[in-house]
C-alpha positions as MATLAB code, in Angstrom:
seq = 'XXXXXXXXXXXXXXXXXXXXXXXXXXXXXXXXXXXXXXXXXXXXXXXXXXXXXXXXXXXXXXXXXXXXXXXXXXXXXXXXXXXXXXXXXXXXXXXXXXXXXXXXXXXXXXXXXXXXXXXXXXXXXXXXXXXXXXXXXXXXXXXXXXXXXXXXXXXXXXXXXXXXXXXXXXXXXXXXXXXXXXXXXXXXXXXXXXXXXXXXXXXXXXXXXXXXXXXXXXXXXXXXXXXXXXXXXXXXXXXXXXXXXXXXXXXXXXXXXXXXXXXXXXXXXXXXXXXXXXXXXXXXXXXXXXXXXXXXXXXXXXXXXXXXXXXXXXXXXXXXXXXXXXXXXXXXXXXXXXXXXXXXXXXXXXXXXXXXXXXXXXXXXXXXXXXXXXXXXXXXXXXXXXXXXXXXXXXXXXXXXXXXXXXXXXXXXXXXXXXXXXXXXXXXXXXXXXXXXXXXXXXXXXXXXXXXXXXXXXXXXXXXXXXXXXXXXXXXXXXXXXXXXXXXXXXXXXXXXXXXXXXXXXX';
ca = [
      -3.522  155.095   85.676;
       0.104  155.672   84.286;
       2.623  153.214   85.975;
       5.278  155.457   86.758;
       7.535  153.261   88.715;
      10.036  152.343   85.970;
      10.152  153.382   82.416;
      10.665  150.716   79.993;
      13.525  151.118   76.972;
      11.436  149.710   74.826;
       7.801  148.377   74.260;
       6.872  145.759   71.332;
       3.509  145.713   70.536;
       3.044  142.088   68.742;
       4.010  138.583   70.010;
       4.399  137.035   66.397;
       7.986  136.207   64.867;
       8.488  139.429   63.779;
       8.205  140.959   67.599;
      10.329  138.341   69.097;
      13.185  138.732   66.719;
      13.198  142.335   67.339;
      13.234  142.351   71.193;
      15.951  139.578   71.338;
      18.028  141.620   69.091;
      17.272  144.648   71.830;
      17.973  142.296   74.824;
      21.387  141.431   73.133;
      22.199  144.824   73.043;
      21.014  145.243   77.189;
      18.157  147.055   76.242;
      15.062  146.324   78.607;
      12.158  144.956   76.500;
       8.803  144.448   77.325;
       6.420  142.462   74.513;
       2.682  142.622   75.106;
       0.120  140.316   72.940;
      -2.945  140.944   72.715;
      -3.814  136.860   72.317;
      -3.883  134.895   74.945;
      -2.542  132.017   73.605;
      -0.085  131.444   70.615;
      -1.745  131.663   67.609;
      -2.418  128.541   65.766;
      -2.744  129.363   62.110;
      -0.233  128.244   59.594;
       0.188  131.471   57.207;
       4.269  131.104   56.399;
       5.792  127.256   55.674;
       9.392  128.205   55.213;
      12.380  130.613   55.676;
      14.222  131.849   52.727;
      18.729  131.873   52.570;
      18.673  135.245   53.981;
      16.514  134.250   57.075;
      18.565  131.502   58.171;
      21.513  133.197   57.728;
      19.806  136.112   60.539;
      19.466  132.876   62.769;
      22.872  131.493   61.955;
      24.582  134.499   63.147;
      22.414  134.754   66.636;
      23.376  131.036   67.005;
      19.870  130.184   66.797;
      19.753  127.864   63.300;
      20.921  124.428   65.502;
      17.448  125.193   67.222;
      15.360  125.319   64.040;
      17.123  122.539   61.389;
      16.010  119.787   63.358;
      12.523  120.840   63.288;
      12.673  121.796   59.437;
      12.966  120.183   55.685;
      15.481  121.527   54.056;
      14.677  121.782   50.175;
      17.248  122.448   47.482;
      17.020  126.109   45.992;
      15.196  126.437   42.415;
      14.581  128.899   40.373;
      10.583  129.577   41.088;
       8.583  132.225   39.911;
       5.031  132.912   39.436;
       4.854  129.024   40.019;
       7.764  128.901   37.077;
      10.116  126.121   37.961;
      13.779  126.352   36.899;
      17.302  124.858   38.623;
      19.186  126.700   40.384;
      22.150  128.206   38.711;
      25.714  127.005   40.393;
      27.077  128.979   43.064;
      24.718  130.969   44.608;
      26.225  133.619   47.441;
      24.898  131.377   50.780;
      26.075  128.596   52.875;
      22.383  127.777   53.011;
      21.584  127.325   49.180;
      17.888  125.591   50.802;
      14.587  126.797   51.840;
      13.893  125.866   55.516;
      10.248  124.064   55.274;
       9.123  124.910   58.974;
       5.737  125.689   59.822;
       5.159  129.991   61.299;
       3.961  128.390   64.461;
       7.281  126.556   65.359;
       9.050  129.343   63.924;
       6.960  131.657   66.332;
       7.643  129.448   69.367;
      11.235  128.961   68.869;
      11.747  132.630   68.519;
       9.601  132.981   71.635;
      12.025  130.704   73.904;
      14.771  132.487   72.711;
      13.347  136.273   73.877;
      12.492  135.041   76.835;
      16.062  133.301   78.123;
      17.574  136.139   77.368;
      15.379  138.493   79.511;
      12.328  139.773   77.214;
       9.290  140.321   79.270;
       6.142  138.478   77.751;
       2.712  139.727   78.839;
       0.180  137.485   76.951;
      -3.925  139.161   77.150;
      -2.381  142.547   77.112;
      -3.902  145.221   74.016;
      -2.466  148.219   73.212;
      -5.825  150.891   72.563;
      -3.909  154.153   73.121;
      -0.661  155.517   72.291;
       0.828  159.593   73.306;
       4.597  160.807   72.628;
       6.612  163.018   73.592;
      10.360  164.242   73.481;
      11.209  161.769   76.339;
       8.996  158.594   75.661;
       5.928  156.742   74.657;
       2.885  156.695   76.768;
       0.870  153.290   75.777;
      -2.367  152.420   77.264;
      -4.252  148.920   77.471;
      -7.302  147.982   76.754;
      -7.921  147.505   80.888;
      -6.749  150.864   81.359;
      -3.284  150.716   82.736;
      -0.532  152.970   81.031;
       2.551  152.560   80.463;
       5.987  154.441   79.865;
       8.602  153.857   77.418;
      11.699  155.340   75.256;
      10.556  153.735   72.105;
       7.660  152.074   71.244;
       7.739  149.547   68.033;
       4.135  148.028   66.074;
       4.732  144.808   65.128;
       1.020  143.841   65.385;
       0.481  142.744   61.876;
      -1.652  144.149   58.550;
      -4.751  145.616   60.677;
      -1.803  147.262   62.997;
      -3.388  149.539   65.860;
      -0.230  151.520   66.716;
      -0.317  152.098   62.338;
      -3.626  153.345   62.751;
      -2.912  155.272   66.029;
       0.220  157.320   64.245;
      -2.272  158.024   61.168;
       0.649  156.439   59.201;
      -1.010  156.294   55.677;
      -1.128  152.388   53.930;
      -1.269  153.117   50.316;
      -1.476  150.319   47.999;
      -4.478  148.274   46.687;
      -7.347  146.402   48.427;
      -7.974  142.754   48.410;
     -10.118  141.654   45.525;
      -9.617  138.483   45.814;
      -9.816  135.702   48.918;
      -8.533  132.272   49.918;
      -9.601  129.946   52.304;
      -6.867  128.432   54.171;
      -7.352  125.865   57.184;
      -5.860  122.553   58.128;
      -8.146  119.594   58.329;
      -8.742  115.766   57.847;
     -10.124  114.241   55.236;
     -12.553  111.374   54.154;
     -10.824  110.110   50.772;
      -7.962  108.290   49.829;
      -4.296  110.234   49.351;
      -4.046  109.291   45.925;
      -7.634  111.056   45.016;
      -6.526  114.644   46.873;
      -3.744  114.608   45.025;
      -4.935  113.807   41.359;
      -7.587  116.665   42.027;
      -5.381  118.871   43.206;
      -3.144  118.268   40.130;
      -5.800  119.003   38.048;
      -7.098  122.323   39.633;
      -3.976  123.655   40.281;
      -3.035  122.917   36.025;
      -5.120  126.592   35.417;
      -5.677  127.281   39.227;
      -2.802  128.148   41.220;
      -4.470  129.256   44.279;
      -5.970  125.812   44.982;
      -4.398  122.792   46.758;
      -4.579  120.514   49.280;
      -1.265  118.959   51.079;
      -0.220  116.552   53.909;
       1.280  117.601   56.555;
       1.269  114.779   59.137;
      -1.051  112.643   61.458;
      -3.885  112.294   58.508;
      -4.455  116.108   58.126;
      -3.699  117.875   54.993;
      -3.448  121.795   54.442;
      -6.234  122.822   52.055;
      -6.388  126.498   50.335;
      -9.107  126.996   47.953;
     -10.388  130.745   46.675;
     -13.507  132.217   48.579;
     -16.853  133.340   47.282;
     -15.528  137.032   47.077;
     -14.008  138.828   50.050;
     -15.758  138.885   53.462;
     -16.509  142.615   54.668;
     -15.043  141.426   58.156;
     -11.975  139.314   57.142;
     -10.952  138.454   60.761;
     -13.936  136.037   61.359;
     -12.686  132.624   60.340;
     -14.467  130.462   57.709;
     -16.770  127.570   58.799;
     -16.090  124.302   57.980;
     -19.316  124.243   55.880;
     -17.683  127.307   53.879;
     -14.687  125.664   53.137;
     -16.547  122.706   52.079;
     -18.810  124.324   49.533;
     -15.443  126.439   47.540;
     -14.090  122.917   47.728;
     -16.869  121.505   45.796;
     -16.959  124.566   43.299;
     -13.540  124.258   42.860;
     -12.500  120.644   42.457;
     -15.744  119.042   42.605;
     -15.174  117.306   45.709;
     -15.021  118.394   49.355;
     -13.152  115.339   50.007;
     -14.821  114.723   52.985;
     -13.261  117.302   54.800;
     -13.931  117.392   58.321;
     -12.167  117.765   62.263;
     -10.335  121.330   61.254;
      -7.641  121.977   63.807;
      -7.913  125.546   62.850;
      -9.596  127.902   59.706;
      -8.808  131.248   58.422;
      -8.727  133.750   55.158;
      -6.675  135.719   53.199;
      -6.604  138.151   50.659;
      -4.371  139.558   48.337;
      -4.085  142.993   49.443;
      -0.938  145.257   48.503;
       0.086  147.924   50.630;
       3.115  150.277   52.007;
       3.331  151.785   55.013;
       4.141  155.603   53.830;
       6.943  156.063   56.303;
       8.426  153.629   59.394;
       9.120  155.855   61.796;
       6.940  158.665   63.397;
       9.212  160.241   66.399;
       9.323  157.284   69.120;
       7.238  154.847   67.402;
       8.086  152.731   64.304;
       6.935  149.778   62.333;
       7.731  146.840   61.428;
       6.846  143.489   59.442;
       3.308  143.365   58.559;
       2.550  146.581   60.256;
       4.806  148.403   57.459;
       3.579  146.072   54.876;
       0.706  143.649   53.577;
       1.185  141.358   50.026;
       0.224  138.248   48.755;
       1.996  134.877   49.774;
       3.741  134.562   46.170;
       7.006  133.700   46.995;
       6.745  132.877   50.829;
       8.479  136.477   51.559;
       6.747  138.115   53.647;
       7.580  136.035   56.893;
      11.295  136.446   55.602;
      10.138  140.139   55.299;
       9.580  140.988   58.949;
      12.520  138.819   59.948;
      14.563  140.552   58.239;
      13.404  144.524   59.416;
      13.702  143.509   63.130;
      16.947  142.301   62.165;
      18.216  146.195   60.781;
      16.516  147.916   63.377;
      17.327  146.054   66.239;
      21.011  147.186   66.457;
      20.209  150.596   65.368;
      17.209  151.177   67.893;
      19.842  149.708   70.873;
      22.250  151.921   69.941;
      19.864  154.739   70.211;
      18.337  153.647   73.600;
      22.368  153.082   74.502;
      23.159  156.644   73.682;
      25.635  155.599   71.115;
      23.919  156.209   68.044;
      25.368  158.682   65.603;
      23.142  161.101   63.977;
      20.390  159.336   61.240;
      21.072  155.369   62.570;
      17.583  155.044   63.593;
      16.390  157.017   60.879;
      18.729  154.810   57.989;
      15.612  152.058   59.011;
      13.097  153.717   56.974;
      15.755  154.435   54.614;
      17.084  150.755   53.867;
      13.876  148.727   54.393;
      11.422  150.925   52.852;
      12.622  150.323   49.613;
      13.433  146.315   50.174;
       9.396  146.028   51.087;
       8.628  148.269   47.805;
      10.845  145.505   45.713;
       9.036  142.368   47.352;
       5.462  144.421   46.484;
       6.492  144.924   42.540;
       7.220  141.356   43.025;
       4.243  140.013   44.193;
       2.078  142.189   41.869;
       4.377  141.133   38.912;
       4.236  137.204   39.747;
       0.172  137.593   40.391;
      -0.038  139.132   36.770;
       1.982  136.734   35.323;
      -1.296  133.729   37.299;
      -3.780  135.239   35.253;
      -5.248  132.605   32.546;
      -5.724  135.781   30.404;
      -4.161  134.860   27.326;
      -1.845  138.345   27.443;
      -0.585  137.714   30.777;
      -0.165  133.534   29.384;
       1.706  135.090   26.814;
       4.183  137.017   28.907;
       4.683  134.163   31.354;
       6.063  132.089   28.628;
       8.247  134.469   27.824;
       9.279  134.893   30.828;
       9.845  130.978   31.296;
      12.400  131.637   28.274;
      14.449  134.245   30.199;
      14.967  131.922   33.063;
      16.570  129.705   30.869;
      19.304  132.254   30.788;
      21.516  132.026   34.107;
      21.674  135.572   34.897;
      17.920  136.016   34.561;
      17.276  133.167   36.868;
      19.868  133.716   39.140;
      19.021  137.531   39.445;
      15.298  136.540   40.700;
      16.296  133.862   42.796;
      18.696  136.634   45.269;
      14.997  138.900   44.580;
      13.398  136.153   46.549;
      15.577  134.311   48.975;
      17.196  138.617   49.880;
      20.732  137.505   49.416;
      20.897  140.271   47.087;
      19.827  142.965   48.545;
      21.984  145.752   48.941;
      21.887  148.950   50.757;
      22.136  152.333   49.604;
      24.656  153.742   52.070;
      25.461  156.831   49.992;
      23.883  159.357   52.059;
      25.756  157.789   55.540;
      29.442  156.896   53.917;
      30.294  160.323   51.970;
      30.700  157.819   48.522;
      28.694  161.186   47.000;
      31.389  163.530   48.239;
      34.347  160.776   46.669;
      35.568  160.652   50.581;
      36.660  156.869   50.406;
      39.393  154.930   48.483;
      36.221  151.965   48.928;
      34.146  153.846   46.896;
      31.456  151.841   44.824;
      33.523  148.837   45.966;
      30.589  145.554   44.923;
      30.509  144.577   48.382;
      29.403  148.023   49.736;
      25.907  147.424   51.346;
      25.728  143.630   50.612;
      25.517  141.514   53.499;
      28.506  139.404   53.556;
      28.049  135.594   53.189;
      29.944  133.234   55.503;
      33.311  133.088   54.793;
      35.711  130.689   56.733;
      38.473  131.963   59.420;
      41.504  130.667   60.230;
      39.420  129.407   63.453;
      35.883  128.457   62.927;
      33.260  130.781   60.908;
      31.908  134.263   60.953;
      28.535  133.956   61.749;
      29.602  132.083   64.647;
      31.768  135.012   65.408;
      28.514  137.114   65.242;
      26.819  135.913   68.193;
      27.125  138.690   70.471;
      25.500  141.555   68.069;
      28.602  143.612   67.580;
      29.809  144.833   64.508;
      33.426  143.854   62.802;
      36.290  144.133   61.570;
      37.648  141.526   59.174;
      41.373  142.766   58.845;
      43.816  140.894   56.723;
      46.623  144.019   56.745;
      47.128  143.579   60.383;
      47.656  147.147   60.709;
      44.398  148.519   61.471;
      42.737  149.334   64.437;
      39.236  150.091   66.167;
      40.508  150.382   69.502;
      38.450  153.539   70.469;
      35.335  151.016   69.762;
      36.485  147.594   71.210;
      33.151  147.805   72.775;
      31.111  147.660   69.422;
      33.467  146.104   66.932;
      35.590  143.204   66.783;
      38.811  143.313   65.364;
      39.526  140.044   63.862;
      43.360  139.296   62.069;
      43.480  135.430   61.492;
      40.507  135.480   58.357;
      41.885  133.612   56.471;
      41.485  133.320   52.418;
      38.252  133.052   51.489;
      38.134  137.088   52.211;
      39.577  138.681   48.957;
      39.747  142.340   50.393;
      42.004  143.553   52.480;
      39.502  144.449   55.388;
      35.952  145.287   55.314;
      34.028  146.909   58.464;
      30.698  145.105   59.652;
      27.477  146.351   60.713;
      26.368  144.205   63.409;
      23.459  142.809   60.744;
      26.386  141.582   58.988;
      26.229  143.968   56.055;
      29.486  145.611   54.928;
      29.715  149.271   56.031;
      33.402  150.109   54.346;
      36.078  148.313   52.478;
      39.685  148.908   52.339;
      43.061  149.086   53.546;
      43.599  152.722   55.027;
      43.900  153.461   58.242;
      42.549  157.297   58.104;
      39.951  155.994   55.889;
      38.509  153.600   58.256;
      38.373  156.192   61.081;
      36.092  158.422   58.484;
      34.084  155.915   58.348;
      33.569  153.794   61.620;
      31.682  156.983   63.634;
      29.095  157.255   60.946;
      27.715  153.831   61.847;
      28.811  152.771   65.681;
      29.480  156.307   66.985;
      31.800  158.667   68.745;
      34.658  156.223   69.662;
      35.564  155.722   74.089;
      38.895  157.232   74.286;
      41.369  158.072   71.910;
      40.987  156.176   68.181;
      44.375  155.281   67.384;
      46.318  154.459   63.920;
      48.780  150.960   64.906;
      52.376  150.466   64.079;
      52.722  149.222   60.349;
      52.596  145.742   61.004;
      51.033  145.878   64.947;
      48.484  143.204   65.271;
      45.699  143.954   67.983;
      43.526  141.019   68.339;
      43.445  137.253   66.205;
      41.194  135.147   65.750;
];
């Protein structure tokens, strides 16, 4: 039976960080959310330990990092790759030159709070089976047989995603071939023994260790005996035990596990993100090995660019391709983290070609450019969008043109009063106007127009998305108005060009 008494903007399937970034980012926007998890309780695996720069700089500019520092470790950035350890060059392009050690689950439950103060709906026990569109909505049915109606419907339900497999979206990519046994337990033997084993293992085995992480338990992850035909039935304790012993020659007495699972190393790409209503995102669109700790940061950082641009549809602002510049932005982003994974797994192998190329590769992040160059890869400070096909740059329509900061998000820069992320809060877009003589009156409701920036801005304006990612640089009045309807619509009102010298709003 279809409930028909109130369509719903927009349904999240998947209750994991991913999901919950994505419908506060709606709610900010005054879209009506509804999330429904299929678990009936928060999951207690430990996949992701940490957020990259780019991650908590998402939270900073929601106002949500005070929640999370106090809960976290924050570790100095280094050059790391394939388990390659360099330091970090000076002057990286972040306020937050640190990983964030946090564990998924507090991440998860802190992102959880948030959707739900500001007025995300949370049904818990609830699985999507079913899934019908049409020109007006999304028809999703539960496993207990109720439907229901919404505008747009997004999969956030992780690698084995049902509304993926629903669509017929095709995964491409390669299969696991290889399996880990993760789990946190306690253990039987003194510190200083785990640790000299692990030491040793991990010298030609990378994918072995075993950590503390509080209250006598320690984080173990030691390969598998191949790869389980039904990888989501958790490892027994016995299991673990035995690859233990294989392994490192010691089980180390391993017992009380608050929690077991396994992973693989499976590679694959979600062949499109969007099919009509219904798109993807995080794990859903994308599957890879933990090298690097990115793919967490992954599905932060999607909800993140299609969060504004889904409101904006569902608030009838949206100009023509917003929703569809998702696909078109992230797609490639996931593709680069993939060719990153695969390159930093080649680079494990104990082969003596791939040991080879690995110390070469130690060599070239000697050099500062090299190292710096894969630690934005990583961390996603330097990513940068191809807006070509949305800002005319083919056609030679803007003085900006091919201007460095085009598509970069921009880092936070100090205003005359306070910062810009803190200005960011609300989810609108901005204007960063040194001149004084521009104006984005005819959409006050979706930009900011800030004067007072101060000097750490050394452009005369730029334009923000509201994901913080620069959308136009410049000085020109008639420019600007070129430019502002291809990202935040057809303006309310007249869009005027100021007096030289008329100054509309300061900060």
């Amino acid at each position: 039976m279809t409930d028909t008494t109130d369509v719903i903007d927009v349904i999240v399937a998947g209750g994991g960080p991913t999901g919950m970034m994505l419908a506060a980012e709606l709610r900010l926007q005054g879209v009506r959310v509804l999330v429904l998890e299929k678990d009936t309780e928060p999951n207690r695996v430990v996949r992701g330990l940490g957020l990259h720069a780019r991650s908590v700089e998402v939270l900073d500019q929601r106002g949500l990092l005070e929640r999370f520092l106090p809960l976290g470790k924050q570790y100095p950035l280094h050059g790391s790759f394939a388990g390659i350890s360099k330091p970090a060059p000076d002057g990286l392009d972040t306020a937050h030159p640190y990983v964030l050690g946090i564990p998924q689950t507090v991440t998860e439950r802190l992102l959880t709070e948030h959707a739900v103060e500001v007025g995300i709906e949370l049904r818990r026990g609830c699985e999507l089976v079913g899934l019908s569109q049409d020109d007006q909505g999304v028809t999703a049915e539960l496993a207990d047989g109720a439907r229901l109606r919404s505008r747009y419907l997004v999969g956030c339900d992780g690698g084995r995603s049902t509304v993926r497999k629903l669509l017929g979206v095709g995964f491409p990519g390669e299969p696991a071939s290889t399996e880990w046994l993760l789990g946190e337990v306690e253990v039987g033997v003194p510190a200083e023994t785990v640790a000299a084993v692990s030491a040793e293992v991990r010298a030609t085995q990378r994918g072995f260790g075993a950590g503390p992480v509080g209250d006598g338990v320690y984080r173990v992850v030691v390969p598998a005996d191949g790869v389980a035909e039904d990888r989501t039935v958790p490892p027994t304790l016995e299991e673990l035990k035995q690859q233990l012993r294989v392994h490192g020659g010691t089980d180390f007495g391993a017992h009380s596990p608050r929690w077991l699972s396994r992973f693989g190393d499976a590679t694959r790409l979600a062949e499109h993100y969007r099919t009509g209503r219904v798109l993807l995102a995080g794990d859903a669109a994308h599957v890879h090995p933990p090298l690097g700790g990115q793919g967490l940061n992954l599905g932060l950082q999607d909800a993140f660019n299609l969060g504004w641009k889904l409101a904006a549809e569902v608030n009838g602002w949206a100009p023509e391709g917003l929703l569809d510049s998702y696909h078109a932005e992230r797609h490639p982003v996931a593709a680069g983290v993939l060719d990153f994974t695969r390159a930093q797994a080649e680079l494990l192998s104990v082969a003596p070609g791939p040991r080879a190329v690995r110390r070469l590769v130690s060599e070239l992040m000697d050099l500062e450019d090299v190292n710096r160059y894969l630690i934005e890869k990583v961390t996603a400070v330097g990513i940068r969008y191809d807006l070509s096909e949305r800002s005319g740059e083919r056609s030679g329509e803007r003085s900006g043109e091919g201007h460095e900061l085009l598509g970069r998000r921009l880092r936070d820069v100090g205003l005359r009063q306070g910062r810009l992320y803190q200005r960011m809060h609300g989810g609108r877009g901005m204007l960063l106007d040194r001149t004084g003589r521009l104006s984005v009156d005819g959409w006050a409701d979706r930009i900011e127009h800030v004067v007072d920036v101060g000097d750490e801005l050394d452009v005369p304006a730029v334009l923000l998305r509201p994901d913080g990612h620069v959308a136009w640089v410049g000085e020109d009045q008639a420019d600007l108005l070129v430019e502002v309807p291809r990202w935040f619509g057809t303006a309310v009102g007249p869009a005027t060009t100021p007096v030289s010298g008329e100054r509309k709003h300061n900060g």
